[in-house]
Structure formats: structure tokens, C-alpha cells
ZAGU-745139 format. One record per atom (N, C-alpha, C, O): residue number from 1; residue in one letter; atom name; y, z, x. Coordinates in nm, 4 decimals, padded with zeros to 6 digits. Atoms other than C-alpha are relative to their C-alpha. Example, Ala and Ser with C-alpha at 12.3 -4.5 7.8 and 13.67 -1.06 7.14 Angstrom:
 resi resn name        y        z        x
    1    A    N -00.1190  00.0000  00.0890
    1    A   CA -00.4500  00.7800  01.2300
    1    A    C  00.1200  00.0000  00.0900
    1    A    O  00.1181  00.0665  00.1936
    2    S    N -00.1190 -00.0060 -00.0820
    2    S   CA -00.1060  00.7140  01.3670
    2    S    C  00.1090  00.0730 -00.0770
    2    S    O  00.2198  00.0899 -00.0261
% end
This chain:
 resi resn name        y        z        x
    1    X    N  00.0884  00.0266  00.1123
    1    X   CA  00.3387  02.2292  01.4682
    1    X    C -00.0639 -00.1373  00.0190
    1    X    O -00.0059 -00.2327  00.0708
    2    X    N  00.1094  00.1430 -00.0644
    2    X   CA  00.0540  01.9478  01.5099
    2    X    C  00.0022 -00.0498 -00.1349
    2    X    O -00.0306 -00.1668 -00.1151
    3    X    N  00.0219  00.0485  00.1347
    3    X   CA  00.0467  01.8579  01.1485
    3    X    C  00.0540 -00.1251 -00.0213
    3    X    O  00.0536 -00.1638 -00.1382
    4    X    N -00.0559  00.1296  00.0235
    4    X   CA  00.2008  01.5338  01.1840
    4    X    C -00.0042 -00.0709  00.1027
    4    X    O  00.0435 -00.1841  00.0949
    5    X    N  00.0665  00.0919 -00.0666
    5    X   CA  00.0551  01.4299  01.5154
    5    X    C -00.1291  00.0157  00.0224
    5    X    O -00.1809 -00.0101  00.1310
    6    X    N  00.1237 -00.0726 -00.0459
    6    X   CA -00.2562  01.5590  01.4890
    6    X    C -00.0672 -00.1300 -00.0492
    6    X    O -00.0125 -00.1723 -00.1510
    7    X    N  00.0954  00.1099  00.0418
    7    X   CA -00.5268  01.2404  01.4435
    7    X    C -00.1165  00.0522 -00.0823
    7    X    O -00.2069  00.1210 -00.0349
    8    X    N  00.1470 -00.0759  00.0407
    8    X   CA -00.7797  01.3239  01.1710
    8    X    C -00.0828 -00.1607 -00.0680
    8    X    O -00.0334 -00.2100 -00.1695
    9    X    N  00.1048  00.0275  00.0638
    9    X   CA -01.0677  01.0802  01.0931
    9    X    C  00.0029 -00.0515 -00.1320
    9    X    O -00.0005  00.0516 -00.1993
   10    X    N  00.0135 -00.0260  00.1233
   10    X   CA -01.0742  00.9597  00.7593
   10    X    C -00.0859 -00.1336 -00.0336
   10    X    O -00.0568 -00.2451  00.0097
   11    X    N  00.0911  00.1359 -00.0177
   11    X   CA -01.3696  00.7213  00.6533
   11    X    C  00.0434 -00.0701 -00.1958
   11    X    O  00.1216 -00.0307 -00.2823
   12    X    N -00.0789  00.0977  00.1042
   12    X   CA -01.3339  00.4541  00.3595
   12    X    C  00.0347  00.0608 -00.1292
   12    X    O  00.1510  00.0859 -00.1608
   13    X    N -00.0184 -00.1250  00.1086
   13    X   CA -01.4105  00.6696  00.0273
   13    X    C  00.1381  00.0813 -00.0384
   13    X    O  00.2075  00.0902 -00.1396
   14    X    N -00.1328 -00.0833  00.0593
   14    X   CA -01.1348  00.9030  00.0970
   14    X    C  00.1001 -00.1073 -00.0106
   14    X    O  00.1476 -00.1198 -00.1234
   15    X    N -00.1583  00.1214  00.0051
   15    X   CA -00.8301  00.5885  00.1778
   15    X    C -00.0581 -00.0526 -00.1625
   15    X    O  00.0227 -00.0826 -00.2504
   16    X    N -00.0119  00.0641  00.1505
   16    X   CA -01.0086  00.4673 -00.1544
   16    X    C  00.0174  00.0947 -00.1199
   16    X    O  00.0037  00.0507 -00.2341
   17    X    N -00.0278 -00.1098  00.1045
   17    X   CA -00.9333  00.8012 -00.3556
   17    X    C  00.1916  00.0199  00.0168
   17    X    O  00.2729  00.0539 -00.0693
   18    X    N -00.1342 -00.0159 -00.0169
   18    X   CA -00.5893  00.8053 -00.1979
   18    X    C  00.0711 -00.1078 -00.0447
   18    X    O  00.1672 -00.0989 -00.1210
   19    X    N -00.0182  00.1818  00.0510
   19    X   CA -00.5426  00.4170 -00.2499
   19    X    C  00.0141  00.0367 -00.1531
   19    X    O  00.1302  00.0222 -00.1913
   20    X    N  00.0144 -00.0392  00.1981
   20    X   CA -00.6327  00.5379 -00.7017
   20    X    C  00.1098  00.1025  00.0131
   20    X    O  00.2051  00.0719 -00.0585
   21    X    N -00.0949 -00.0944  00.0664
   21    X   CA -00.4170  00.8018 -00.7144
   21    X    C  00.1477 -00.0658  00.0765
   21    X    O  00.2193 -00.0886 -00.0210
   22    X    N -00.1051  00.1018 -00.0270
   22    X   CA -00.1002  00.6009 -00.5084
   22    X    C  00.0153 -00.1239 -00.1438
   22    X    O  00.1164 -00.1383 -00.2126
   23    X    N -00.0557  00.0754  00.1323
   23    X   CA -00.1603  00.3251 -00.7992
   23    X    C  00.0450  00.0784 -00.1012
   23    X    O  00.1496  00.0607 -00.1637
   24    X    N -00.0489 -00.0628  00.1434
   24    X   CA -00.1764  00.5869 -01.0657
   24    X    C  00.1211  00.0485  00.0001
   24    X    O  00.1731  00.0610 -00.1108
   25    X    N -00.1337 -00.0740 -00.0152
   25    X   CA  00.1518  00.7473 -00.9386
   25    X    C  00.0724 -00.1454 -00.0399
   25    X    O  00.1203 -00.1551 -00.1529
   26    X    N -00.0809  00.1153  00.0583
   26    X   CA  00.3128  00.3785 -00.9487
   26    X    C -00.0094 -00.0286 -00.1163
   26    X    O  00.0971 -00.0746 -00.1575
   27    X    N -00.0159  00.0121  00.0920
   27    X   CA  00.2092  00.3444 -01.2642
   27    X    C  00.0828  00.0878 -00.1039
   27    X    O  00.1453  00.0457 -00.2012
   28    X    N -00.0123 -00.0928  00.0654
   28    X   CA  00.2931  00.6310 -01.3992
   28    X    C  00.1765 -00.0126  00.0407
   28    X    O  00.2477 -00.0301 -00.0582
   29    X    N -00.1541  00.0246 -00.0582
   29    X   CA  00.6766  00.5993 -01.2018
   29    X    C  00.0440 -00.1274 -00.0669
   29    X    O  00.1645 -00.1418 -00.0872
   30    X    N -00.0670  00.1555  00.0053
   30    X   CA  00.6910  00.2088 -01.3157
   30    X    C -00.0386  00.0248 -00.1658
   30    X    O -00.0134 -00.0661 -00.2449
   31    X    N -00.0571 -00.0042  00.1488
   31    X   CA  00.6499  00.3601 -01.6765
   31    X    C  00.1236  00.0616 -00.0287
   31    X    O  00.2149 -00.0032 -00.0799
   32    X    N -00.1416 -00.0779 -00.0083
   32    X   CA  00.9266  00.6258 -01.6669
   32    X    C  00.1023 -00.0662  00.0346
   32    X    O  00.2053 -00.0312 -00.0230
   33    X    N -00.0823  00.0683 -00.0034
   33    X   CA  01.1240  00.3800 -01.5311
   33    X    C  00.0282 -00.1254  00.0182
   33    X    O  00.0849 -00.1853  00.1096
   34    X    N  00.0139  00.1406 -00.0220
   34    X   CA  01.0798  00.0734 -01.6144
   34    X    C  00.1186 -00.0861 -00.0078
   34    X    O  00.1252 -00.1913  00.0557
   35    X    N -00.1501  00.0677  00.0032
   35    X   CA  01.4848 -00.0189 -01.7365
   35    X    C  00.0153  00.0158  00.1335
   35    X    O  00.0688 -00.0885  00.1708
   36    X    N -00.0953 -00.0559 -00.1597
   36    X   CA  01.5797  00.1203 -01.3547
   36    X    C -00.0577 -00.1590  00.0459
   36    X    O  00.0113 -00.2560  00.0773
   37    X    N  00.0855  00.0985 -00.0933
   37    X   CA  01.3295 -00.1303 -01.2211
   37    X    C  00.0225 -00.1387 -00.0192
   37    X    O -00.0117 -00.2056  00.0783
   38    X    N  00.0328  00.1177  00.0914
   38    X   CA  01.3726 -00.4599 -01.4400
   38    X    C  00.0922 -00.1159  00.0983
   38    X    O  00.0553 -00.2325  00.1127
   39    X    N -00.0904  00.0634 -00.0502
   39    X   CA  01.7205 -00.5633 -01.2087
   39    X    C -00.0569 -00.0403  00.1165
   39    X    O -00.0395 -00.1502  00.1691
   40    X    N  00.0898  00.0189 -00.1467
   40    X   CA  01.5021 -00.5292 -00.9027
   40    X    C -00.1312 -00.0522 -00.0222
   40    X    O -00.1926 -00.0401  00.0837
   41    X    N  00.0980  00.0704  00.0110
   41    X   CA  01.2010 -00.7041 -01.0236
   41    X    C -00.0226 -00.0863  00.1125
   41    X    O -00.1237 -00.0554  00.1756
   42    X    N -00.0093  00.1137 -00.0872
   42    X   CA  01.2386 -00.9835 -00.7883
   42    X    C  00.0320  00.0837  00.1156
   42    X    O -00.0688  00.0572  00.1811
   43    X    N  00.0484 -00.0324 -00.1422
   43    X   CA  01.2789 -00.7970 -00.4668
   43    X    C -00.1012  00.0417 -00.0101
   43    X    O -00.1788 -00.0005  00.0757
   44    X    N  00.0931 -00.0750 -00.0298
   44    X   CA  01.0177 -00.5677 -00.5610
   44    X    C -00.0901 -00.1208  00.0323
   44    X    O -00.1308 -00.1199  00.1484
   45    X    N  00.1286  00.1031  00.0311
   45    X   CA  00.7600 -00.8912 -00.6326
   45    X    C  00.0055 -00.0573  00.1750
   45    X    O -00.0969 -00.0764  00.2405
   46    X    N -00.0232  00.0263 -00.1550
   46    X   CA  00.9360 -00.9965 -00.2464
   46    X    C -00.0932  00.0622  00.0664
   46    X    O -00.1803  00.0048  00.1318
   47    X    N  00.0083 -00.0890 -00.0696
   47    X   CA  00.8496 -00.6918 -00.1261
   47    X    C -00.1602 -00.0350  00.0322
   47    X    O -00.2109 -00.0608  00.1414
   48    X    N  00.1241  00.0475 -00.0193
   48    X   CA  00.4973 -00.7657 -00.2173
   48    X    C -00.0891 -00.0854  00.0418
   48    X    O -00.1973 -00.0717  00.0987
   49    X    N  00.0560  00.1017 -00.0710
   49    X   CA  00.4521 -01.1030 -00.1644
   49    X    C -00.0226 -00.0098  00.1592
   49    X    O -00.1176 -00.0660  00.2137
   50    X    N  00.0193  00.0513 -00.1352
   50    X   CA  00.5635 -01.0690  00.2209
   50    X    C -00.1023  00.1077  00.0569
   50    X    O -00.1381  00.0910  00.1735
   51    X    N  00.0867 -00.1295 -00.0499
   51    X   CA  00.3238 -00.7230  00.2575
   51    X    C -00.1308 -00.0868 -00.0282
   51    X    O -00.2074 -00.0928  00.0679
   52    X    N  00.1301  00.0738  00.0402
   52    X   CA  00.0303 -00.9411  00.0920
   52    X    C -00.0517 -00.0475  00.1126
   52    X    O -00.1662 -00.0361  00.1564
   53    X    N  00.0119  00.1360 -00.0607
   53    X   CA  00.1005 -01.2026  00.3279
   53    X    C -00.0317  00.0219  00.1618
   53    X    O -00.1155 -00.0314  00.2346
   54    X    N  00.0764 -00.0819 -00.0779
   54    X   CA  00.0838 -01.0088  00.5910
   54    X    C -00.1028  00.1115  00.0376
   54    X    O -00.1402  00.1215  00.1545
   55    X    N  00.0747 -00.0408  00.0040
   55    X   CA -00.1341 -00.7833  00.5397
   55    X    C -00.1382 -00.1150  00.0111
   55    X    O -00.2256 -00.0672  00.0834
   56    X    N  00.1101  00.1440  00.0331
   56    X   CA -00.4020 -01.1164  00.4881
   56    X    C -00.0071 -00.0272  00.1465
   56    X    O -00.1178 -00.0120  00.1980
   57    X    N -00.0509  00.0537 -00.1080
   57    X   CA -00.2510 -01.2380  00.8247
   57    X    C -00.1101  00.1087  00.0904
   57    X    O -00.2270  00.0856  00.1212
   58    X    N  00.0517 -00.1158 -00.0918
   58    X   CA -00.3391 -00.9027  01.0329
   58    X    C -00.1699  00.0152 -00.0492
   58    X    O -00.2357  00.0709  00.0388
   59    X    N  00.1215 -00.0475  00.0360
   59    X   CA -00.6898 -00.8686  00.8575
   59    X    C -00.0745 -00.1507  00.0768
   59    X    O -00.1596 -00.1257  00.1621
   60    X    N  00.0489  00.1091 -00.0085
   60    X   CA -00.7881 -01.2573  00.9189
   60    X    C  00.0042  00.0014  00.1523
   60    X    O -00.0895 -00.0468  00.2159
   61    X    N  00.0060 -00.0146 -00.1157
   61    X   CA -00.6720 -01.1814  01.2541
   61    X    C -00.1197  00.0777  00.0634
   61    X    O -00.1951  00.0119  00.1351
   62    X    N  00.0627 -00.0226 -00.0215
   62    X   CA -00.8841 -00.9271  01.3177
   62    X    C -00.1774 -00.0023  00.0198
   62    X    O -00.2477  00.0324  00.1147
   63    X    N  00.1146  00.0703 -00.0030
   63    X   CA -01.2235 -01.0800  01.1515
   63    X    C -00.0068 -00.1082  00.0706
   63    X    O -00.1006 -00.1745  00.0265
   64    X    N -00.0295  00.1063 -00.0833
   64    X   CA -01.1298 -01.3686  01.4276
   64    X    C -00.0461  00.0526  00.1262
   64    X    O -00.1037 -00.0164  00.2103
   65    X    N  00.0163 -00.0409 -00.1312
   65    X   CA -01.1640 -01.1410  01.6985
   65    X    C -00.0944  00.0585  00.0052
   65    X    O -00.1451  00.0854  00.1141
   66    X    N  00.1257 -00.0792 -00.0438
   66    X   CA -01.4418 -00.9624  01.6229
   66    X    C -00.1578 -00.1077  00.0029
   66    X    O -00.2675 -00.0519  00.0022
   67    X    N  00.0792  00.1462 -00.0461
   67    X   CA -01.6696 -01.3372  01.6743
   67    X    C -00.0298 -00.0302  00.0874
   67    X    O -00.0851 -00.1395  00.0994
% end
């Protein structure tokens, strides 16, 4: 079955329809459970800060190289 190495194409539009409905699911999960979540606040905010941080990193990189 190719369905999970198969390479398909996907231009910005769609990652930005998939990107809205990924938040709306977190939202919608980080209402239902927001007591579960409250102890883990602070890794989650981790979690984010070091994805930010890299994510920033790898992008800045790339507008560097394409100069």
C-alpha cells in the first residue's frame, strides 16, 4: 500500500485549510479538557516555546540561503 509513501503536492491554500481545522480541533480538545490540561500547562507552553523557536530558526535559515 503507497498511501503513506506516496508524495502528493500540496500548494499553500490547502496546508492553510488543514492548519484552521488542526486549531479548531485544539480548541475544541483544550475545551473538553481543560482540568486534564491545567497541571501540564507549563510543559505544554515549553513545548511551544522550543517549536516557535525553532521553527523561526529553520525559516530565517532558509530566507538566508535563498540571497
Amino acid at each position: 500500500m503507497h498511501f503513506f509513501t506516496r508524495q502528493v503536492p500540496w500548494a499553500n491554500w490547502q496546508f492553510g485549510i488543514l492548519k484552521l481545522s488542526m486549531i479548531a480541533l485544539g480548541i475544541i480538545l483544550g475545551a473538553i479538557f481543560a482540568e486534564f490540561w491545567k497541571p501540564y500547562l507549563w510543559l505544554v507552553g515549553l513545548v511551544f516555546v522550543i517549536t516557535a523557536v525553532w521553527a523561526t530558526v529553520i525559516w530565517l535559515r532558509a530566507v538566508s540561503r535563498s540571497h
